[in-house]
N, C-alpha and C positions, 0 to 999 in steps of 0.2 A: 853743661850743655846750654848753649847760649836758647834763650826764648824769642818769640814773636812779640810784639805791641799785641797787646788787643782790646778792644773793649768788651768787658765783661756783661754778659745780661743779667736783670735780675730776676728774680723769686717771687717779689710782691706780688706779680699777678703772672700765675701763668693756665696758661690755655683758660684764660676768661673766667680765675677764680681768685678772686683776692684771697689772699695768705697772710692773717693779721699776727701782728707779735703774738707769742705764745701759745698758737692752733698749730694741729697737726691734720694735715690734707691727704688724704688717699688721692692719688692721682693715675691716669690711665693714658698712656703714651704714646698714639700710634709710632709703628715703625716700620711700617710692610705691609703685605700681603702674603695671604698664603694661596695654595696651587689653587684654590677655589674661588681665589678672589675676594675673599671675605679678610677685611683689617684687621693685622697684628697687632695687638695693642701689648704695654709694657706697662706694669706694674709698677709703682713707687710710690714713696709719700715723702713729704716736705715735712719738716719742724723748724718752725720758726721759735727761737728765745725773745723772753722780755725786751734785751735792748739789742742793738747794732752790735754787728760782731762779724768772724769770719764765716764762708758759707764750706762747711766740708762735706764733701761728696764721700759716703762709702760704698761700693759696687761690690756685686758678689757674679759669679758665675759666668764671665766672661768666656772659659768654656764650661760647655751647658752641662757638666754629670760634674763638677768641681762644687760642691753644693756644699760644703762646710761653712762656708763664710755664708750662703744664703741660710743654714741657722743660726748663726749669730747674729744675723741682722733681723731674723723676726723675732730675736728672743729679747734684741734690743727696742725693737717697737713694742713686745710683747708684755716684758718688763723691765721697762727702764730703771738701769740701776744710779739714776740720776736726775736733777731738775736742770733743764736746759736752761742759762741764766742770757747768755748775749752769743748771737751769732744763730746762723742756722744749720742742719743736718738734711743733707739729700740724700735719703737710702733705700738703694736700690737691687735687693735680693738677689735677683736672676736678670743681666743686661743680654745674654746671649737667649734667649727666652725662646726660638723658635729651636735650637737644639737642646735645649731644659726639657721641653715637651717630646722630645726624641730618648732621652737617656742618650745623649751624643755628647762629645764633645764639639762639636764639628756645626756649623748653619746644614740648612737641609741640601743647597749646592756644592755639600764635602769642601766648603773652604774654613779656613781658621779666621777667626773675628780676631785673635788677637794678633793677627799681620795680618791686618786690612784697615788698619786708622789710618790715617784719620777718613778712608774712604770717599765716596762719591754721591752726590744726588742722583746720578747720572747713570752707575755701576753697576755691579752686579748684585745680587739678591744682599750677599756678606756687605760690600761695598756700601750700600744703602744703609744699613744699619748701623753702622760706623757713623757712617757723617750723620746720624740722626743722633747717637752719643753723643760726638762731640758738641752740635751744635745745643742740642737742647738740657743737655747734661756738664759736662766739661766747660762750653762758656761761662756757666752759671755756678761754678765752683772758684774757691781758691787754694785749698787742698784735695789732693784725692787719698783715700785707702783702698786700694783692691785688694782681694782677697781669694787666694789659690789654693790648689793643693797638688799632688804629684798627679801624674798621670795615671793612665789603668794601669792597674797589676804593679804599682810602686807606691811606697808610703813617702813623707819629707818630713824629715825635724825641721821646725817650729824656726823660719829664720826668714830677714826683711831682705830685700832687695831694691840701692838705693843708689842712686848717684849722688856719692856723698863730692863731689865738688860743687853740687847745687848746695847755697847754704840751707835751704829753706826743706831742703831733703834730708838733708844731713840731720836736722831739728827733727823733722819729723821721724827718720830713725831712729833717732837716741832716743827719743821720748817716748816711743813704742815698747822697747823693754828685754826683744826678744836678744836671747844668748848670741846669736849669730846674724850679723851684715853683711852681705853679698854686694862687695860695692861691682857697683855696675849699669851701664844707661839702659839695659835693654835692646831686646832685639827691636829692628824696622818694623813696624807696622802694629806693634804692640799700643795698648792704651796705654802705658805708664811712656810709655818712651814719646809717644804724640801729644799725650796733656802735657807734658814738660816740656818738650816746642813749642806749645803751644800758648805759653805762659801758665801755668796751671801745676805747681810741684807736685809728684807723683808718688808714691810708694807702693811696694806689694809686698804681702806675707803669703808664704808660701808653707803649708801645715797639714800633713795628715793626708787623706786617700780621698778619691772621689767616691762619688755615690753614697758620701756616708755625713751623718751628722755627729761627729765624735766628741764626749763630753770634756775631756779634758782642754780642749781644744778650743772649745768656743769659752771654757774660761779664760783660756791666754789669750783669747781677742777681744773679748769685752776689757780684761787688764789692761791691756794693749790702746783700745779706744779710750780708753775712761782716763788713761795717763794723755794719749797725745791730746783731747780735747781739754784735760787741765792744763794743759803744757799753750794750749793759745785761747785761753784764758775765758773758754765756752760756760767752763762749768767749774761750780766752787767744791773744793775737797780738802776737807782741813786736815793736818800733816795727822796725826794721830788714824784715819779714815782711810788716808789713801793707799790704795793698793801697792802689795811690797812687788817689786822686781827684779830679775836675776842677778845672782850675785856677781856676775862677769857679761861683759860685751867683747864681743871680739870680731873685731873689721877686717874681710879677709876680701881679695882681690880676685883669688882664684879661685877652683877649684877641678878633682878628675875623677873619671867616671875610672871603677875598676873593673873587666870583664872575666867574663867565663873565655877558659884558654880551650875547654871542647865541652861538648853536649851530656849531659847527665843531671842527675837530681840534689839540691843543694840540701847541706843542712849548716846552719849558721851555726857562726861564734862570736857573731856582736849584733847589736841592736841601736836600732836609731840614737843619735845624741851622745854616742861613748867616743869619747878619746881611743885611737888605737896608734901606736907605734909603730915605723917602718918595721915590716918584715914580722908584724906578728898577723897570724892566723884569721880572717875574714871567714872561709865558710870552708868546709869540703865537699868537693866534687865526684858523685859514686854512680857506677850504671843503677837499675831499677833492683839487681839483684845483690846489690850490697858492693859489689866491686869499684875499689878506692880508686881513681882515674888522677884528682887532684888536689892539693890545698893551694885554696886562694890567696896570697896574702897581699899586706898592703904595701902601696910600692911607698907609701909617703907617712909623716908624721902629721895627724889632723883627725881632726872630727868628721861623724859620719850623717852625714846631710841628709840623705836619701839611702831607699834602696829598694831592689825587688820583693814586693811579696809574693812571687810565684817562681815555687822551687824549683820548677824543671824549666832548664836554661840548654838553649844550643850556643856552640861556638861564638864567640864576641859579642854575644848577651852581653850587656850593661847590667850588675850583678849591685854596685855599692858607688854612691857620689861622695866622697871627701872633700872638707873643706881642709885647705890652705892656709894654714898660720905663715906668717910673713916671714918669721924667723925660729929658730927653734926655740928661743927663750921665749918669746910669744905661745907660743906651745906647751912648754912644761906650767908657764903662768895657769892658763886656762886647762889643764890637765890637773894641777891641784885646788882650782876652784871647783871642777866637777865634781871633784871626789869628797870635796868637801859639804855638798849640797844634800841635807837634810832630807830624808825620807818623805816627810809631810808636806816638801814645798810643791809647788806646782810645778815646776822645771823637774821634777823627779814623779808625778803623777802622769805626764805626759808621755815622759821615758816610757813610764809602765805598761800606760793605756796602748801607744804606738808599735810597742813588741808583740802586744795580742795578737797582731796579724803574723807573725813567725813564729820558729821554734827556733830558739839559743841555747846552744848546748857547749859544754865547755870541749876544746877539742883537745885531743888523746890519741892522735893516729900514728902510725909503725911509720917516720918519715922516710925507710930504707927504702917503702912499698910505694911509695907515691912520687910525681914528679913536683918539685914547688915552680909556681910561677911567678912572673911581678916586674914590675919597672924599674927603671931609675930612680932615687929621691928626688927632693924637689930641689 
């Protein structure tokens, strides 16, 4: 994605408070108003390091009930598992903060902040908020991490989303750690897709459920951070020290939602992050009194990116998101690195943590009695 020129603002002093090497600043942001007329203000604090360096921005909660990444980021102010050596850290918990105070995902005008960047001085309530991001935030960066999680009623394995043709994206993918790459620019009006026009490389992870602080999770973002800030050279971590990461990557370009074919109550037979096979078994589909309706299967070979935690599903309910291996040998690759992945890693703690929100059950159904459903392969 080609960028804008721009010139960058800096850090040293903002909003009339000098920010000397090595201090850390709470700072208070207007961005708005609220129906009262009384000023929004936005939460953040600056860390400046010892020497010159790069400035990275990490955001949380771009929409406002996505709050995993705003625990990793006060667990990162909280307890830094690091000494900030050169470059500085802008991090900022909750950017969507007037629907953070709602339990929304949504600003309080029902629009999405993340298609409304880069926004308007000018705009609507969303609109405002945006260009006060970009300007006071995103100019003043040269990386970004944003940090997500699945929508309501859906969980997501643990995976970045990157326009790996940007090289400086690409970097900052690989350096983050997680098993799975969604290469991809993003949609219009998104923050990652704007700060990256906007010269400013962009990344997001996208990890787990909203409304929740889940622990496994904000381990694999602090690994996650603590690799890409040694990766541009923030902070020192001698090879012995540094955090291990997964034992496969895998860059995938696509991915498809698998639906419910009619309405009834699901009971699973996979769990976030497992490899499954075309044509093997996803979940079964039963009325409330036990009556088998149907088994879901998958139409493709690929890992399971997402899915719903809420078992009663009507027709074309969005049930399970697979990722796309490119090719089938890409496929079988990454099928016997899962399987080979040690109990005690944290790519298999995640797995664990993430299935608590369903019930997997090995499936066993009369397939005389039931209709199967599914797509084409890929």
């Amino acid at each position: 994605m080609s960028s804008k020129p721009r010139k960058k603002r800096s850090i040293e002093s903002w909003v009339r408070k000098k920010i000397k090497p090595g201090e850390r600043k709470r700072l208070l942001l207007k961005v708005g108003e609220g129906f009262t007329g009384v000023g929004v203000q936005l939460p953040l604090m600056v860390w400046r390091g010892l020497e010159d360096g790069p400035v990275l921005g990490i955001t949380a909660a771009v929409h406002g009930d996505e709050i995993n990444g705003t625990g990793a980021i006060r667990k990162l102010i909280q307890e830094p598992p690091f000494e900030l050596k050169r470059g500085a850290l802008i991090l900022v918990p909750v950017v969507n903060i007037m629907g953070f105070e709602r339990h929304s995902r949504y600003t309080p005008d029902r629009r999405d902040l993340n298609r409304s960047f880069p926004g308007s001085g000018h705009g609507s309530l969303t609109a405002r908020l945006a260009h006060v991001i970009m300007e006071e935030v995103v100019a003043r960066c040269d990386f970004i991490i944003d940090l997500h999680t699945a929508a309501v009623r859906r969980t997501n394995f643990p995976n970045v989303r990157a326009d790996m043709d940007d090289p400086d994206c690409e970097r900052l993918a690989a350096a983050f750690g997680a098993e799975v790459i969604v290469n991809n620019t993003g949609p219009d009006g998104s923050l990652r897709r704007e700060a990256c026009r906007a010269g400013c490389p962009t990344i997001i992870l996208e990890a787990g459920e909203v409304l929740k602080v889940e622990p496994s999770v904000q381990d694999l973002i602090q690994r996650g951070l603590t690799h890409i800030m040694a990766e541009l050279d923030m902070i020192d971590v001698a090879d012995d020290l540094r955090p291990e990461t997964a034992p496969h990557q895998m860059i995938v370009q696509g991915s498809s939602w698998v639906r419910a074919g009619s309405g009834g109550f699901l009971t699973f037979h996979v769990g976030p992050g497992e490899t499954v096979q075309k044509d093997q078994p996803l979940a079964t589909n039963t009325g409330l009194l036990g009556k088998e309706y149907e088994t879901i299967v998958s139409p493709h070979h690929g890992i399971v990116l997402g899915m719903t935690t809420m078992p009663a599903v009507s027709p074309g309910d969005p049930i399970l998101h697979i990722a796309l291996p490119d090719t089938r040998k890409q496929f079988r690759s990454l099928e016997k690195s899962v399987d080979r992945i040690e109990d005690n890693t944290l790519e298999n703690q995640v797995r664990d943590h993430l299935a608590t929100s369903i019930t997997v059950v090995e499936h066993s159904l009369d397939e005389d009695e039931i209709e199967i459903i599914g797509t084409d392969d890929m």
